[in-house]
Structure formats: C-alpha cells, structure tokens
C-alpha positions in Angstrom: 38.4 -11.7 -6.9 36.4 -8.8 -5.7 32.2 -9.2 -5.5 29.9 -7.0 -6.6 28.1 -5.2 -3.7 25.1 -6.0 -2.8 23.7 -2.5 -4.1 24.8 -3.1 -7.4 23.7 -6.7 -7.4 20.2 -5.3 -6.3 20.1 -2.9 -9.3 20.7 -5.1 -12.2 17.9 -7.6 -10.5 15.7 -4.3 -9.6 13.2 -5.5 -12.6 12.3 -9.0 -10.9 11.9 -7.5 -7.5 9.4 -4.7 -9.2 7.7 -8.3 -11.0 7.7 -9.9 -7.8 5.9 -7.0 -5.7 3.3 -7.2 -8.3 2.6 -10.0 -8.6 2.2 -10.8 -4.5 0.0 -7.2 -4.4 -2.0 -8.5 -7.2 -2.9 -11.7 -5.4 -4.6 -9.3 -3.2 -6.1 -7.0 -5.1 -7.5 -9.8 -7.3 -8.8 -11.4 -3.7 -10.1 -7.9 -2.3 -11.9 -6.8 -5.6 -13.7 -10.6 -5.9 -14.5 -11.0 -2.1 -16.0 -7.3 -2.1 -18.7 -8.4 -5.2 -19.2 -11.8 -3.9 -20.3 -10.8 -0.9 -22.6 -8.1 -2.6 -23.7 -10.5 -4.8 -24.7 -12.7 -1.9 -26.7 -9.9 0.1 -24.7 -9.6 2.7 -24.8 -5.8 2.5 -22.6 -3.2 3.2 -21.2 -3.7 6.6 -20.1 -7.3 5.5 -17.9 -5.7 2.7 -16.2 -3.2 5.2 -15.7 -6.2 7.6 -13.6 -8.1 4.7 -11.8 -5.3 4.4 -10.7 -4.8 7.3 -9.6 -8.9 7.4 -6.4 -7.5 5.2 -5.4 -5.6 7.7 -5.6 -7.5 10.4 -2.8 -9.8 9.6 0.0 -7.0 8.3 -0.5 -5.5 11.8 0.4 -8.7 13.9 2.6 -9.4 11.5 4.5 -6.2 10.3 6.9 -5.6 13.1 8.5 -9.6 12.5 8.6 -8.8 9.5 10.7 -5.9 9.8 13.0 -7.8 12.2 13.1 -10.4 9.7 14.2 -8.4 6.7 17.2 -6.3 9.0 18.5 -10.0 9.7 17.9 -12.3 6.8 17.1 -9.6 3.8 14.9 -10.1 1.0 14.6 -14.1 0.2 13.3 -15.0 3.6 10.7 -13.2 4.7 8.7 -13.1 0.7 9.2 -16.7 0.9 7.1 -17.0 3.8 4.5 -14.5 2.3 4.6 -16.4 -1.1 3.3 -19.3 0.8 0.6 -17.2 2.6 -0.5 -16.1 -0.6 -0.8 -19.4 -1.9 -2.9 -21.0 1.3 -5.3 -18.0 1.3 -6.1 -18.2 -2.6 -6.7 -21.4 -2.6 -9.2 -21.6 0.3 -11.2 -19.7 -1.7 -10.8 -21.6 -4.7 -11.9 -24.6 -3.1 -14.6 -23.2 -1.3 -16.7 -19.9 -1.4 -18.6 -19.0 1.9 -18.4 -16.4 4.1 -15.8 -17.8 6.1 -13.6 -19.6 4.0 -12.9 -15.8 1.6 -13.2 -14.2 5.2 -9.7 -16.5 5.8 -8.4 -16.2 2.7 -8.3 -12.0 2.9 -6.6 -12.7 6.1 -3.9 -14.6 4.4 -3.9 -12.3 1.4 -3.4 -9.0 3.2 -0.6 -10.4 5.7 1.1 -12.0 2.8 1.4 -8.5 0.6 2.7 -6.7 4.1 5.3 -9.3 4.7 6.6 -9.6 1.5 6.5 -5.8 1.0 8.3 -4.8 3.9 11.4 -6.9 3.2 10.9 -5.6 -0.9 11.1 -2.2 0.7 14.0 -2.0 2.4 15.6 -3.9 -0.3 14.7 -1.3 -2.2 16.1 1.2 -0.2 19.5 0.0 -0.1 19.9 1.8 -3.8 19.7 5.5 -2.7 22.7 7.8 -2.0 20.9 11.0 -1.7 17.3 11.6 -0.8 16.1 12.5 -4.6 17.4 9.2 -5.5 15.1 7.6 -2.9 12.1 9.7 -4.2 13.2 8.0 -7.6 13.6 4.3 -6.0 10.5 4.3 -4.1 8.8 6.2 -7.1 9.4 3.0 -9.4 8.6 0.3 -6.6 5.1 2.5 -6.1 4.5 1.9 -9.5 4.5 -1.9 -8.7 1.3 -1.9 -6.2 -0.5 1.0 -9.2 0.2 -1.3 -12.3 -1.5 -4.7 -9.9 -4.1 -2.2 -9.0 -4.8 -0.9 -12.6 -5.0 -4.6 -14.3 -6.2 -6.2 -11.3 -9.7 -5.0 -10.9 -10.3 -5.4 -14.6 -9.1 -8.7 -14.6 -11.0 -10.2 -11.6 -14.1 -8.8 -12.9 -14.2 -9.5 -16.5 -13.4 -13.4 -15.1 -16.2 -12.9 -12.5 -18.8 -11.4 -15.2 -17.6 -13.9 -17.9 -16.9 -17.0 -15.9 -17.1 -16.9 -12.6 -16.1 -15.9 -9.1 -14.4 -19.4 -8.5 -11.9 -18.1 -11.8 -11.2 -15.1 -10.2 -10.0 -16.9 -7.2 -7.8 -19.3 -9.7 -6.5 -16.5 -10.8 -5.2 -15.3 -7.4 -4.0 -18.9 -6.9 -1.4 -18.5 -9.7 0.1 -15.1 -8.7 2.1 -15.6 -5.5 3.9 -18.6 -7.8 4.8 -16.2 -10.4 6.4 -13.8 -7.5 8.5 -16.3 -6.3 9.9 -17.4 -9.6 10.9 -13.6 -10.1 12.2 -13.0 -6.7 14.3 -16.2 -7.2 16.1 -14.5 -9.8 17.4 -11.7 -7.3 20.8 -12.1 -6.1 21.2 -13.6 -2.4 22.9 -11.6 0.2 22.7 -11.3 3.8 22.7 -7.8 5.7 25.6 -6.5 7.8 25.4 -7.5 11.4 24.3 -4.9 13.7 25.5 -4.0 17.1 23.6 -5.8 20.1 22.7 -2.1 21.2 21.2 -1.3 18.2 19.2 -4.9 17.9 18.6 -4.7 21.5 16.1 -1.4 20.4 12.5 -1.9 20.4 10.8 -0.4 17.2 8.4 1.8 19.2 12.0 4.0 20.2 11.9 5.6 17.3 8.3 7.0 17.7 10.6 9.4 20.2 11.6 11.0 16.8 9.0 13.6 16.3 9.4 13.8 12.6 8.8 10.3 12.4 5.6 10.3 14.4 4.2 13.3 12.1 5.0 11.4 9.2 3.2 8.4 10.2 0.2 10.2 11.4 0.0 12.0 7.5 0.6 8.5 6.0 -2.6 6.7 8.5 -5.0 9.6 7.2 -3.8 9.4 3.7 -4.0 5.6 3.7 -7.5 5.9 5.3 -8.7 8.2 2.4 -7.5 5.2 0.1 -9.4 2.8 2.1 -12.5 5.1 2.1 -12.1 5.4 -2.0 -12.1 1.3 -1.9 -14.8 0.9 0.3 -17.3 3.5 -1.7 -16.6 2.3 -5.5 -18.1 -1.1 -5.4 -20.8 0.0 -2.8 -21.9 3.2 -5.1 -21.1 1.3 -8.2 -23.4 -1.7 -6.8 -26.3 1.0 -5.3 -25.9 2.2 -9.3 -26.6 -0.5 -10.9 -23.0 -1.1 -12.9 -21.6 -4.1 -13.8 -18.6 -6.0 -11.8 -16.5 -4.8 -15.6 -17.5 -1.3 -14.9 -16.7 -1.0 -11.1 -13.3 -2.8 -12.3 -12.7 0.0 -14.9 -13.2 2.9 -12.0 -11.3 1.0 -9.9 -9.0 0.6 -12.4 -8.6 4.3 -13.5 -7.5 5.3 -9.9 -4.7 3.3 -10.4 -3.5 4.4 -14.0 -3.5 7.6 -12.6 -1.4 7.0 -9.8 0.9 4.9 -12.2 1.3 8.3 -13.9 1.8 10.7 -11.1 4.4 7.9 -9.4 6.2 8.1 -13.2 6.1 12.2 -12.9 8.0 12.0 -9.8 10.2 9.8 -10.8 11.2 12.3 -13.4 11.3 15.3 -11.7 12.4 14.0 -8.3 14.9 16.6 -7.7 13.1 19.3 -8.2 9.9 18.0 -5.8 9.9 18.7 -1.8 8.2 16.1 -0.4 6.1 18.0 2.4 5.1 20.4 -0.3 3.8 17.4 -2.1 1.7 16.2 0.5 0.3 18.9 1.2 -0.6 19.2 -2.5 -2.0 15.9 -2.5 -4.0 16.3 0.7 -6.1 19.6 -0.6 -6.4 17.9 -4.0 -7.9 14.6 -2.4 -9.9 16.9 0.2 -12.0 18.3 -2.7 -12.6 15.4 -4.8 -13.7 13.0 -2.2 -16.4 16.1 -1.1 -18.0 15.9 -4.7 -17.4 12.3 -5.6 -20.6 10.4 -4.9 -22.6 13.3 -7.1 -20.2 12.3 -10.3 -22.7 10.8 -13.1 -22.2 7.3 -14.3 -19.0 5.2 -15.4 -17.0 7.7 -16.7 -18.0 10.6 -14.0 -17.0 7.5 -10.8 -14.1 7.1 -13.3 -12.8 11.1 -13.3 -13.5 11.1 -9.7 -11.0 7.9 -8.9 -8.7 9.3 -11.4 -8.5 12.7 -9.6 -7.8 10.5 -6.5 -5.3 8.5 -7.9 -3.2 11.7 -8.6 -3.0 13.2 -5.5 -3.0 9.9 -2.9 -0.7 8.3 -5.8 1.9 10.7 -4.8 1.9 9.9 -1.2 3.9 6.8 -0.9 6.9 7.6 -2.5 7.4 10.8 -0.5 6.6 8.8 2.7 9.4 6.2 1.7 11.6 8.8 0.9 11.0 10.7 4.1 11.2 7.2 6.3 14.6 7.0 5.1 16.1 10.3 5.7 14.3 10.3 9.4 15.3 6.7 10.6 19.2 5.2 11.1 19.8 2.7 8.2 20.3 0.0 10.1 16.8 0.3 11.3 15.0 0.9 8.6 13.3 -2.7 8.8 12.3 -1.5 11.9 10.8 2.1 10.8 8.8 -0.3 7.9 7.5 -2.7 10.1 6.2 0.4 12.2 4.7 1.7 9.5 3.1 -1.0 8.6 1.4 -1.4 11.9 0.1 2.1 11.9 -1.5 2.1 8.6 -2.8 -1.4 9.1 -4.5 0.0 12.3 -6.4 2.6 10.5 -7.3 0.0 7.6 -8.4 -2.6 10.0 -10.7 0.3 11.8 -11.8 2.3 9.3 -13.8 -0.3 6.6 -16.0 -1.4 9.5 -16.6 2.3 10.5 -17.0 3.1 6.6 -19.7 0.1 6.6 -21.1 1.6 9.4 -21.3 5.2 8.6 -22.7 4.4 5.2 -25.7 1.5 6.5 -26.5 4.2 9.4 -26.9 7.0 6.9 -25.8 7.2 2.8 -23.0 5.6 1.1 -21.0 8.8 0.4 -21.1 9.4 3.9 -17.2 8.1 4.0 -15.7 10.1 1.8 -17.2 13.2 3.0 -15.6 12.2 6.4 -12.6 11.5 5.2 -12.4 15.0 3.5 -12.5 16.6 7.0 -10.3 14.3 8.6 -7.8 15.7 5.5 -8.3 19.5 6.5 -7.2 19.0 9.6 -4.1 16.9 9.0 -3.0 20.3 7.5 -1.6 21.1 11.0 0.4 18.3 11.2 1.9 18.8 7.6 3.6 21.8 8.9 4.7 20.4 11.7 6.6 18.1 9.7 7.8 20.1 7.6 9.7 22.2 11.0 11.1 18.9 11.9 12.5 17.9 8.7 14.0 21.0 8.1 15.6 20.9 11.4 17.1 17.3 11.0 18.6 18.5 7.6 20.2 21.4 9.1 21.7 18.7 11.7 22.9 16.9 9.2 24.7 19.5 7.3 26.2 20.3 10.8 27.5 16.9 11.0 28.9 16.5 7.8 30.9 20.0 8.1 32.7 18.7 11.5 
C-alpha cells in the first residue's frame, strides 16, 4: 500500500506546526516583554534592559548551527522536543524566583528554545514549495505564527503583570512550551532522505562562498537589528512617558497586527511580489518612521509609529525565507537556517547592549535614529542582491533547458 509523502503529510498537519511555532515564540515574547518591565520596575535602568536582551540571543547563536544539523538528520520532532524542554526550564526559573539572575537565565533558555525549535519548523515548512511564489506563500503563513504571539503576547503579559503580578506572567510562560508540544505531537513523523557523505561532510560557513547568500544575510542582520532597536525603544520611551505596562503592551502589540496583516497581503499576492523590490520597499519605509518615532504623541501616536514598523519590517521574513530557499541546495537548507540564525543572533546579541548604551550616553531615541542610517546604506547591498539573484535564475533556466 502506497504512503502519503511526507509533503503531503506536512500539509494536512500544517495547522499544528503554525500552533506549535506560536506557542514556543510566545513563551518568549511573554518572557521578553515581563523581564524588560521587571527590570524597569526594579531601577535597574536602561542598560540592564538591553543586556536582557541581548541574553535571547546568546543562546540561538551557540545553538543555531546544531540545530540546523539536527533538523537535516532527524526532521521536525527532535530538535522542538529539545526546545520544548528549554522552554519549560527557563520559564519556570523565573516562576520560582524573580532576581536579576535567575530572569537573566531564564531569557537565555527562552531565546535558545524559540531558535531551536524554529529552525527545524522552518525547514519543515519548506519542504511544501514547488515554485518560489509558493514559498513566499508558505513562509508568509508560518511568519504569521511569530506576529499573532507577538500581537497577544505583550497584551497578555502586561494586563497579568498590571492586574496580578509579574510572578503570573511568568506562569503564563510556563504553560506555553506544553501546549507547543501537544500540537507538534499531532504532526506526522518522518525522517529526511539521507544525504551523500560529500554533502554532510560540508561545513555551513561553504555556503557564505555564495555571494547572493551573503547579501541576503547582511539585509536580514540590518533588518532584524531595526526590529531589535523598535523592542528596545518602546518600553524605554513608554516607561520615560509615564504609560502603563497595558499601554506599552498595546504599542507593542500594534507592531505586530500590522505585520500579521502585511504577512496575510503577501500571502495573497505572492505571485505578483519580487522579493528584492520588497525589501527595498520595506527598508525606505522603516528608514523614515524610525527617524520621526520618538516625537509621536502618546499611546496612540507610539502606537501609529510601531504600526508603520510592523508593515514594512513585517514583510521581511517571508522574502528572506523565500530567497534562502531559491539560493541554497535543498538538502542544505538546515544548514542555510542554522546560518541564518547565527548572523541575526549576532547582531541581536550586540546591538541591545549598544542600544542601552547609546540611549544612557545620550537620549532614548538615539537607537532608532541610528538604525535609520544603518538602513540607507544597506540600499547598496539590496542591489547587489538583486544582480545576483537575477543571475542564479538565468542559471537555472539554463539548466532546466539542457
């Protein structure tokens, strides 16, 4: 009797795998949006926050190559299984015990679980596509995953924290890697092809000889860095301003609904969309609002701002996944993921401690008005890209004639 591929197993289970990356990212986001306040609320100051911060990332980057090993070898089941129990050690350190230390750990645990478990989702993921508007539309649905955690998240974690208290917003974050794992359970098992010893033999630093795929990895670091700047500002500015941990959620909050709805655009008009055209769409627009966005007035002026934001950096990651895939062989694409883990992570892990920096050594916009000119001069880059990718498509084409 003949079995269903893999492929079409993977799409009939592609609602638990969206159910599962959100509820890991949401651990996260619940952890990042409660250690940020707590430590606010404790004095700490600004360059305490952007330390934190960076804690998420330190974990993904020691961690984001294995993983991607992990997921060409074993799949899906494997590797989030180790992340679910990351997730679960991290939020309950803080449960049990709020200090500087013990959330410090727990952001550590959190951030290397979501990178884990995210790379293996990924390339799950990507095993869908037959044609590269079809991964715009794949990677355009799992993006909506990390946007729907990040819309609910903040609200959730601070009406608990405003209501109740910090120690329920860290219960909270308790209970979420349990519910990924009862949805990724309900995926279907199946183990990748084997790959040649050549090809396993390959370090994942090869591919960087691919210029395309080192100019789309430098776009993705300044875009992700622009992201990071946006997370570092809001509770800092919304703190500086006086607004409650609700409110901050709710700005927070409206970055993400809007990159829910740009990720659902381009998941409806995939086909028509070039994905270098879209980033450099998304840069310009990001480049602006980020210039004006510690002037805007109040809760609803922070909240226009972070929705502008959410538009344009929304758009970003499924063009990068898309892109990723085109650029790298299949049965690398682990690999590629892992890599690009490593190089965002970098950035994230730098940049917050630069951003507390910046903004205790002179004012808290200070961030986002360097990120702005970081974003003008990715431009060049851009069209380099844009050369390269049009160059591997013509090879392709060549090969497919012969």
């Amino acid at each position: 009797m003949n079995q269903p591929s893999p492929a079409a197993d993977l799409r009939r289970a592609f609602p638990w795998l969206i159910g599962g990356l959100i509820a890991i990212h949401a651990c996260m986001s619940v952890t990042r949006v409660a250690a940020s306040l707590w430590v606010l609320h404790q004095g700490h100051g600004e360059w305490a926050v952007g330390v934190l911060l960076s804690l998420f990332a330190v974990a993904p980057m020691v961690l984001a190559m294995w993983a991607g090993r992990q997921a060409d070898r074993y799949g899906l089941h494997r590797p989030v299984g180790i992340a679910v129990l990351m997730g679960l050690v991290g939020a309950l350190v803080a449960l049990l015990g709020q200090g500087l230390w013990t959330i410090g750990f727990s952001c550590l645990l959190s951030g290397g679980a979501l990178s884990v478990a995210a790379v293996a989702m990924q390339r799950e993921g990507g095993q869908m596509a037959d044609e590269p508007s079809e991964l715009k539309r794949v990677f355009g649905w799992m993006a909506l995953g990390p946007a729907l955690s990040n819309a609910l998240s903040p609200v959730a974690a601070g009406v608990l924290i405003d209501y109740v208290s910090f120690r329920a917003a860290f219960g909270l974050a308790v209970v979420l890697p349990i519910l990924a794992w009862v949805m990724i359970v309900k995926v279907p098992r199946h183990t990748p092809k084997p790959h040649s010893a050549a090809s396993r033999a390959k370090p994942a630093w090869d591919l960087l000889r691919q210029p395309a795929l080192r100019y789309l990895l430098l776009l993705n670091v300044v875009l992700a860095s622009a992201w990071d700047a946006h997370s570092f500002v809001v509770p800092v500015i919304g703190h500086a301003k006086g607004l409650s941990a609700s409110s901050i959620g709710l700005v927070l909050a409206s970055f993400s609904v809007a990159a829910m709805l740009v990720r659902l655009a381009i998941i409806r008009w995939s086909k028509q969309l070039d994905e270098v055209t879209a980033l450099r769409v998304a840069m310009l627009m990001a480049t602006a609002t980020l210039a004006v966005y510690a002037w805007l007035p109040g809760t609803a002026g922070l909240m226009l701002g972070s929705a502008l934001l959410g538009l344009a950096l929304g758009s970003v990651q499924p063009m990068v996944m898309a892109m990723l895939h085109q650029v790298t062989p299949a049965d690398r694409h682990g690999q590629a993921l892992g890599l690009r883990m490593v190089a965002t992570n970098g950035a994230t892990v730098a940049m917050p401690i630069g951003f507390g920096l910046l903004a205790a050594a002179s004012v808290s916009a200070a961030p986002l008005w360097l990120m702005a000119g970081i974003l003008l001069l990715a431009q060049w880059p851009a069209r380099m890209l844009r050369s390269e990718h049009a160059l591997l498509n013509e090879r392709a084409a060549e090969t497919k004639s012969d």
